[in-house]
C-alpha positions in Angstrom: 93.3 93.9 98.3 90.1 95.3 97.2 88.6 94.1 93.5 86.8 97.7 93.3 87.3 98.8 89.7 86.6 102.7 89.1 85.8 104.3 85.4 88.9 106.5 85.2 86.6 109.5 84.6 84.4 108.8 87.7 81.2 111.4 86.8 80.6 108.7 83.7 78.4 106.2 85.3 78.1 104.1 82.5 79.0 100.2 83.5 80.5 99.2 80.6 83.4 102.2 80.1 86.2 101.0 78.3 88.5 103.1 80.7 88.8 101.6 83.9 91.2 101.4 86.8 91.5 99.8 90.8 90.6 101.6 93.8 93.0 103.1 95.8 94.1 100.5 98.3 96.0 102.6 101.5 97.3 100.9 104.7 98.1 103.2 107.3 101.0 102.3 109.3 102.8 103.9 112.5 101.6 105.8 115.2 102.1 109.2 116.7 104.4 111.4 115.1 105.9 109.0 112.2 102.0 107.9 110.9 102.1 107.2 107.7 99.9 106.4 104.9 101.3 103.5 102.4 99.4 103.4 99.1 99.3 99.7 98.2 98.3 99.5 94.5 99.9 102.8 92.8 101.3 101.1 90.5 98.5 99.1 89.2 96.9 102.7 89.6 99.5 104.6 87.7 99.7 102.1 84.8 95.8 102.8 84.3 96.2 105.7 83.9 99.2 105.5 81.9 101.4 107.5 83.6 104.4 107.2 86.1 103.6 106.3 89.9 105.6 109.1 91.0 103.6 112.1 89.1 99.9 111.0 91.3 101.9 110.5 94.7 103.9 113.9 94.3 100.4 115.0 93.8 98.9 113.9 96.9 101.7 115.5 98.9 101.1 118.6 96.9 97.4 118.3 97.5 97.4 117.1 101.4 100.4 119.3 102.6 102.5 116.5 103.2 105.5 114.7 102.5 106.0 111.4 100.1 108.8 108.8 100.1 109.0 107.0 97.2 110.6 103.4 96.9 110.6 102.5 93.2 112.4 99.3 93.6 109.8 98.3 96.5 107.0 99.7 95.4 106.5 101.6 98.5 104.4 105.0 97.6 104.1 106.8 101.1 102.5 110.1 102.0 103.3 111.3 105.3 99.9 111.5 107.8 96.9 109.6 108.3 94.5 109.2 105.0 91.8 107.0 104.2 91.2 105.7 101.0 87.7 108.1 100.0 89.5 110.7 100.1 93.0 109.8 98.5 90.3 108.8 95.8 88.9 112.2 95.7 92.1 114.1 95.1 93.5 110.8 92.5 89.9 112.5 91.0 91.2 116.0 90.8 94.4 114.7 89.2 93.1 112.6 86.6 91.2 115.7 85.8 94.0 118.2 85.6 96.7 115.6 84.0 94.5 112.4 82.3 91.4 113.0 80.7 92.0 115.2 77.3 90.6 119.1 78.1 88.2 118.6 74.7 87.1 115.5 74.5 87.8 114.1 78.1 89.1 110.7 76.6 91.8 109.2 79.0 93.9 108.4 76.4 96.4 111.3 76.4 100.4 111.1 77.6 101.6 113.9 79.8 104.1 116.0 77.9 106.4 119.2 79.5 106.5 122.2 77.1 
């Protein structure tokens, strides 16, 4: 498992950001046509961020073009395909932008409400 610890909003660079959360930890498993990519730590992820692990692996299918599977009860968060872990990162980057960090003040502190 890797120990690296992220500032939620990653452009801060400041060490000591209150907000932080894991890396994305992905194992990729299978070969040929049934590769997948198993995201290890979404939940540690999701709760982080305070939000539900479903919402940032729907958004990596969205993102990638590919299908999830989502196991709840295993905690098994897969998206179909092979993806390494920079760039899962990347796009977890895009959606903290679009659905975390408050559009004013850019404070992570926000819950994800449906009008």
């Amino acid at each position: 498992m890797s120990k690296k610890q992220y500032n939620v909003n990653r452009e801060v660079n400041d060490p000591f950001y209150r907000y932080k959360m894991p890396g994305i930890v992905a194992k990729v498993e299978g070969q040929g046509n049934g590769i997948k990519t198993v995201i290890v730590n979404m939940v540690d992820i999701a709760r982080a961020l305070n939000r539900e692990p479903v919402f940032p692996t729907k958004f990596f299918g969205m993102e990638l073009g590919a299908q999830t599977q989502i196991d709840e009860k295993n905690d098994r968060f897969i998206v179909n395909g092979s993806h390494d872990e920079a760039k899962l990162q990347d796009i977890l980057d895009v959606y903290i932008k679009k659905f975390v960090l408050c559009s004013k003040c850019e404070n992570p502190e926000t819950t994800l409400t449906v009008k």
